[in-house]
N, C-alpha and C positions, 0 to 999 in steps of 0.2 A: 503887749502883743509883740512878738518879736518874728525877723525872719526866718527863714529856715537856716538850719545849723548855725544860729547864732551868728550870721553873717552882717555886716558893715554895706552898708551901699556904697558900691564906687561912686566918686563924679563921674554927673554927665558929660557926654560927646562935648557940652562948650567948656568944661574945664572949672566949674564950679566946686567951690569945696564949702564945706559945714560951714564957715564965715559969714557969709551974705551975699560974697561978691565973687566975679571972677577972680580964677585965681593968674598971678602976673605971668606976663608973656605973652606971645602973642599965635595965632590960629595958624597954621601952617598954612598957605595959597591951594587950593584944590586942583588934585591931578586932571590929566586929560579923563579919565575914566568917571569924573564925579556927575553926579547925577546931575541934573539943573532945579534950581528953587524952583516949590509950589507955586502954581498958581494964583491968579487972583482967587478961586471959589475955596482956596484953604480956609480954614473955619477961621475965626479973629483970634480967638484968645489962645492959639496953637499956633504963631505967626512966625510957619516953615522951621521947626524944630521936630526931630522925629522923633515920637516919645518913645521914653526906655520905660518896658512892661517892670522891670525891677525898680527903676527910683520911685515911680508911681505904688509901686504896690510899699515901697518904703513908704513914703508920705502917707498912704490910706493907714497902716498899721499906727503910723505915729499917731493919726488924729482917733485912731479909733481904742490907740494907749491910752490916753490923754481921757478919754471919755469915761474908758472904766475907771479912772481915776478919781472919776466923778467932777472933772473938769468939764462945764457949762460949752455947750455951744456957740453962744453969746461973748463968753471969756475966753475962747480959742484966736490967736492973732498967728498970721501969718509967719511972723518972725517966730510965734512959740512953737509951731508945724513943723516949722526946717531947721530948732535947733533941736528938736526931738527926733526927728529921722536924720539927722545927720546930712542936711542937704545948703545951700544956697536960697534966701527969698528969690532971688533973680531965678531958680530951678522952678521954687512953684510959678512963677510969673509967665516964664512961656508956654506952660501948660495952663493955667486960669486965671481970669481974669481977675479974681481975687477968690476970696475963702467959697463966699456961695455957691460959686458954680463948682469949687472942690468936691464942698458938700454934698452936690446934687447927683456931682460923677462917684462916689463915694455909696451913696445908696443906689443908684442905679445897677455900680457892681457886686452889692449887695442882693439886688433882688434878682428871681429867674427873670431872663430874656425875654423880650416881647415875643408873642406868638407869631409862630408862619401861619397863615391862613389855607384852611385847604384848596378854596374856591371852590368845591365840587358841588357847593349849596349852600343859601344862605343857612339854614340849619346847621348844616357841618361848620361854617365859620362861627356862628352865636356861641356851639357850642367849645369850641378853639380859643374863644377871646375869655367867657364866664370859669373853662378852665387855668387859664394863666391866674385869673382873678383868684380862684381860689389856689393855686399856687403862690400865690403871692401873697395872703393870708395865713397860708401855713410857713410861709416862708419868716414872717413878721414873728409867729409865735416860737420859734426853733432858735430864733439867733437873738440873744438879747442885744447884740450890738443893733443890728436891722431896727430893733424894736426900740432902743433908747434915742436913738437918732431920727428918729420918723418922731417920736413923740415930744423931743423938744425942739425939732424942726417946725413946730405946729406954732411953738412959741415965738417964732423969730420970723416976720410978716417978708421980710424980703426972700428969706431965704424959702419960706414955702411958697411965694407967687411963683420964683423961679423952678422949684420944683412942680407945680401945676403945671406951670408953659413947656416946660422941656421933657417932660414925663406923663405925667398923668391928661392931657390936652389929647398930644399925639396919639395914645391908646384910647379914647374915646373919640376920635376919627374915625379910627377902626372901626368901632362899634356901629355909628351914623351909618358909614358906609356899606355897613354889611346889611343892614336894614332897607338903604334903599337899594343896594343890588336886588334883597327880594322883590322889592315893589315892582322894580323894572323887569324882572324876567317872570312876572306872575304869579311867586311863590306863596307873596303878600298881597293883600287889598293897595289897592293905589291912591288910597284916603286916609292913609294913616299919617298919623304927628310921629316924625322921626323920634324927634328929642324924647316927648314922652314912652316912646316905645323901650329906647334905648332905657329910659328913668326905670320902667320895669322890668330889665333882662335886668340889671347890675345890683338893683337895689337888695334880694336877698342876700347874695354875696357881699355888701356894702356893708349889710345890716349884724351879718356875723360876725365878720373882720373887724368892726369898728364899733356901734353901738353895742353887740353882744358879744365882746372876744372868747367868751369861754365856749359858744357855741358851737356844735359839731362841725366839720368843713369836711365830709364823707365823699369817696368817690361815690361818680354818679349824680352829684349835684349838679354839676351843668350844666347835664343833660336833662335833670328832671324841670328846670329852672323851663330852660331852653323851649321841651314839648309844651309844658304846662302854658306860658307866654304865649307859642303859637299856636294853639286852639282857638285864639280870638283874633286870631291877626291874617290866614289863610279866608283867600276870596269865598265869600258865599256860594252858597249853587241855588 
């Protein structure tokens, strides 16, 4: 995989080149005009370097070289990352805290975006969240990159916890939450088990994607998923 027009990523803003290390000299003093460092709530493993959308998107292409290569996820080392994109370890270092979280940031820009929720009802959000899902199903079966990386992701136990916690957690929050917004504004029974509710909005969509991938992911799923579910979940009369 290569950049557009065959292009080189420059060094970063700190002067890193293909080596490993800074390259010699030293950082110019910052004008009157320069911004002031992040904050303490800047994330940890970004600690106050602005990231450049080109070296990132160099590193993503390099690990995703490397993969059609048929080189193992498991056998990808940080130093093989940035002598392949042509970058500094010390470049991947201020953007993650090591390969994992690369990984994670790697498939996340892989897959479509998390959903905006409408709020106009919990129906219209079910139907919002089971769409992404199957967005995200067809998205699996389009891109063999998406597809090879999620599947030996499966094999390497640190690297999928962390993709559960920082991906897949936060989107079934979503879900909980839209669940019990019904409950609360009376769309739903007020006796329902969240969790189990949610186990059957997701699970056909689950069931295609993953235990049956050949199986059809047709517009209109979401919403049939979505009605059929709450026939049993709207309050009695």
């Amino acid at each position: 995989m290569s950049l557009q027009n065959g292009e080189t990523p420059a060094p970063d803003a700190e002067g890193t080149g293909p080596g490993g290390g800074p390259d010699a000299g030293t950082t110019p003093p910052p004008g009157p005009g320069t911004a002031p460092p992040p904050g303490p709530g800047a994330a940890a493993r970004r600690r106050g370097r602005p990231r450049s959308e080109a070296v990132e998107q160099a590193i993503f292409e390099a690990v995703g070289g490397l993969l059609d290569e048929g080189v193992p996820l498991t056998e990808l080392s940080v130093e093989r990352i940035a002598r392949t994109a042509g970058v500094g370890k010390a470049t991947i270092y201020r953007r993650w805290s090591g390969k994992e979280d690369l990984f994670v940031d790697l498939l996340r820009s892989l897959e479509p975006p998390d959903p905006v929720l409408p709020g106009t009802s919990a129906r219209d959000d079910l139907v919002a969240l089971l769409e992404s899902l199957r967005q995200r199903g067809l998205a699996k079966r389009s891109s063999a990159l998406l597809h090879t990386v999620f599947s030996q992701m499966q094999l390497y136990p640190k690297l999928w916890d962390a993709y559960q916690l920082t991906v897949i957690e936060p989107r079934r929050r979503l879900g909980l939450d839209a669940v019990r917004r019904g409950m609360e504004r009376g769309e739903f029974r007020d006796d329902l088990d969240v969790e189990f509710v949610n186990d059957l909005l997701t699970g056909p969509l689950l069931l295609r994607t993953v235990v049956r991938p050949g199986s059809t992911l047709e517009p209109g799923l979401a919403e049939r998923v979505v009605d059929t579910v709450l026939d049993g979940l709207r309050p009695r009369t």
